[in-house]
C-alpha positions, 0 to 999 in steps of 0.5 A: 389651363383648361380642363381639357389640358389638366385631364391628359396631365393627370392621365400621363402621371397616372400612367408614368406612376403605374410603369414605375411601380411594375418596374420596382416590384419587377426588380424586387422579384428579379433580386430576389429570385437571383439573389444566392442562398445564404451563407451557414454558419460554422459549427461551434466547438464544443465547450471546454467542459466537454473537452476536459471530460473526454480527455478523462474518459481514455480517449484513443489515439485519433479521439485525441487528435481531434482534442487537440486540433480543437484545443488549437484553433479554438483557444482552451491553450490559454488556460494552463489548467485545461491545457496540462489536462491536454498535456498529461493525457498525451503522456499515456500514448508515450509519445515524447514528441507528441507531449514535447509538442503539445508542451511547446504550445504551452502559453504559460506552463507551471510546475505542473507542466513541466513536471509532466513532461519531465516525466514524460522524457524520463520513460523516453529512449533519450531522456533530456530533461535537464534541457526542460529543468535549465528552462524552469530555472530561467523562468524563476519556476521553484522546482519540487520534490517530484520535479527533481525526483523525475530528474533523477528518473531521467539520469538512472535511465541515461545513466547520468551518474555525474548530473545524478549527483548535482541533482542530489546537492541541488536537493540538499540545497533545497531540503528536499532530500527527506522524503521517502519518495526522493530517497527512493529515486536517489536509490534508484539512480546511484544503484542504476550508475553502480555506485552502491556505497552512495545508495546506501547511504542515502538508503542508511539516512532515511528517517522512513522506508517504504517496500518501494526503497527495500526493493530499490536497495536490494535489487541494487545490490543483487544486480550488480553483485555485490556481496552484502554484509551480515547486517544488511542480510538480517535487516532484509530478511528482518523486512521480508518476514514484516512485509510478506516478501517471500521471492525476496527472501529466498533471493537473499537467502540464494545470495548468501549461499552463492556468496558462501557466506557462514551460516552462522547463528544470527544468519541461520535463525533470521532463515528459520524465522522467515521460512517458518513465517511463510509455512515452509517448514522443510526449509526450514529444518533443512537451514536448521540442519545446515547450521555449524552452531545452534543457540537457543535461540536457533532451537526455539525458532524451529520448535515455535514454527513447527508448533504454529504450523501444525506440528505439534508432535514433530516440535515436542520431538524436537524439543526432546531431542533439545534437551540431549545436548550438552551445549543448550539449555532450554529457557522460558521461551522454550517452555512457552512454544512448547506447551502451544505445541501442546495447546494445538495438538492436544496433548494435555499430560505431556504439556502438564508434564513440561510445565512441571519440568519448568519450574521444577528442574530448572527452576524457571518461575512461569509468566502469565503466558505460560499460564495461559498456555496450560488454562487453554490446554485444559480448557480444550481437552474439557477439562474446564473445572482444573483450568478455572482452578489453574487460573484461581490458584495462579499468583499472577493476577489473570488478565482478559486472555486467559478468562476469554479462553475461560469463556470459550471452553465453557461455551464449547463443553456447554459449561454456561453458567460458569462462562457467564462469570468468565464473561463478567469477569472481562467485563469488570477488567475492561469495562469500555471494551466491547468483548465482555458485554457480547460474550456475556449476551451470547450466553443469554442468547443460548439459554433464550433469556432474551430480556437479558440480552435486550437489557445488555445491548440498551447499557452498551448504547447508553455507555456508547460502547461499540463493537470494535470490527474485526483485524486480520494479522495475516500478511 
């Protein structure tokens, strides 16, 4: 080929390769000039973490929502754990239909679950949770304590006193009828169906009673209206003094008269021991008055009530006036609450009279309490010289109380030195105990002997002896 020939062939390939690297880079700028945005992606749901704390936090009613729907189309219902997290917190918008739903969506429900949502139909206008326990059984689940207890809840609601008393032989079966808990709520149903025999049966047989199942019982027997006997009375006027439960008394006490129950003694001291135990000494001399037939015992009551609540003089009048009967004879007991009337309203002769009378006339050997009373009687009048004597003299051997006592009235007459063997006195009798060593260092303290009470504190750490914290008796 000649090189005229090859020079146009180069030519025309250098021109063909020229066109079709315009076009390529033409196309590539079309494509991507034409070519749609790209495609965002969805955001994630948040972690299952996160979900469980906001359902901790009280979520409302459309948070929860949210919670939910993230719950169903991301998958946490595969986990049973965060799934009854979802299901328990659906129970606080008592909704049944919403926990009904939120359980049917349950993978694999556990006791647990259905505990919730039995619990859950319970508080509902038509509780049928015997529908949800058939279930459990079928799928080999083993009921506890609480399932059956909330059963119970759903049968007193009904009422459903047949299936109530299944239940009760379904948990005899499974010995779960001991605990307090099931106890209650088998008060609670057969009280609710009226069959207040087999409440307090099943009340009598409990091992432990709370206040919850004092209060089921009684407000079993007060909502029906049927009459309770005089043991019951004393055995709930005996937990109401215990427990504090004021309102309770008075409604028993309101019970009996409605019932026009005797006032006899037993039933009127149990009142005068209950309204003197609340400050109600009004009350308390109005029952007294009331009663046919007092005892020693109805005497001793009012006069030790009227002493611990401040009137001293209207107890020793009383107390007095006990002494005219023909049919009472004061004993021990009444000699002790007298001289704490004594002890409390200052009346040092009259107390010393009536420890004289004691023993004296009616020939009542006194206890170490009696002693007590008058070495705190004298001790509080500042005559702290016949209180230590007392207590020297005394054929009972003393014990902490009365040197305590001892202690307090040297530290309140200023009688020191004398306290400071009060103090080691109590310490000597009880030497692990904390009291002796700090009445001891106070009264170091008051005559400034410092190195004394450094001395005191560096034995208790070394004995590891502990200052005991404070208790309060008061209901």
């Amino acid at each position: 080929m000649s090189m005229a020939k090859r020079a146009a062939l180069s030519n025309s390939c250098l021109s063909q390769n020229a066109v079709l690297y315009s076009l390529h880079h033409s196309n590539t700028h079309y494509r991507q000039e034409s070519s749609s945005p790209p495609v965002q992606e969805l955001p994630q749901p948040p972690p299952l973490e996160s979900l469980l704390h906001r359902l901790s936090s009280s979520p409302t009613h459309q948070q929860f929502n949210e919670i939910h729907a993230h719950f169903t189309t991301s998958g946490p219902f595969r986990s049973t754990f965060a799934a009854n997290h979802l299901l328990h917190c659906s129970c606080s918008f008592l909704s049944f239909h919403l926990c009904f739903l939120i359980f049917s969506q349950l993978r694999h429900p556990d006791i647990f679950s259905y505990n919730t949502a039995i619990k859950s139909l319970s508080q509902s206008s038509n509780p049928l949770g015997s529908l949800l326990y058939a279930n459990l059984l079928e799928k080999g689940i083993q009921p506890n304590e609480y399932t059956l207890c909330f059963l119970l809840d759903c049968c007193s609601h009904g009422p459903a006193l047949l299936e109530g008393r299944q239940l009760h032989a379904h948990l005899l079966r499974r010995g779960l009828n001991c605990g307090t808990f099931s106890s209650t709520a088998l008060i609670n149903m057969y009280g609710d169906g009226g069959a207040l025999h087999d409440a307090y049966q099943v009340f009598d047989e409990m091992p432990r009673r709370s206040n919850v199942s004092w209060g089921a019982m009684i407000n079993a027997f007060l909502t029906h209206g049927k009459p309770l006997d005089g043991w019951r009375l004393l055995s709930i006027l005996s937990f109401c003094k215990a427990m504090g439960k004021f309102e309770i008394g008075r409604a028993i006490h309101g019970h009996a008269a409605m019932m026009d129950l005797e006032l006899n003694v037993k039933l009127g001291t149990s009142l005068i021991d209950l309204y003197c135990n609340f400050g109600e000494i009004g009350i308390a001399m109005n029952v007294f008055a009331e009663m046919p037939v007092k005892n020693v015992a109805a005497w001793n009551c009012l006069i030790g009530g009227m002493a611990i609540n401040g009137h001293g003089a209207e107890a020793v009048k009383l107390f007095e006036e006990m002494k005219q009967q023909l049919d009472v004879k004061p004993n021990g007991v009444t000699f002790l609450v007298v001289l704490q009337a004594c002890s409390h309203t200052g009346l040092v002769e009259k107390g010393v009279k009536y420890f004289l009378q004691m023993t004296r006339d009616y020939k009542i050997a006194p206890g170490l309490k009696h002693y007590g009373c008058l070495v705190d009687l004298y001790g509080k009048a500042g005559r702290v010289r016949e209180a230590v004597e007392l207590t020297l003299s005394m054929p009972i051997e003393a014990d902490t109380v009365i040197w305590v006592a001892l202690f307090s009235a040297c530290r309140t007459h200023g009688y020191w030195e004398l306290g400071e063997l009060m103090a080691a006195k109590v310490i000597k009798l009880v030497p692990d105990d904390s009291c002796g060593y700090l009445l001891l260092s106070d009264a170091y303290a008051v005559k400034r002997r410092w190195d004394d009470v450094l001395g005191l504190r560096r034995m208790m750490r070394e004995m590891t002896i502990k200052k005991m914290p404070g208790l309060s008796s008061a209901l």
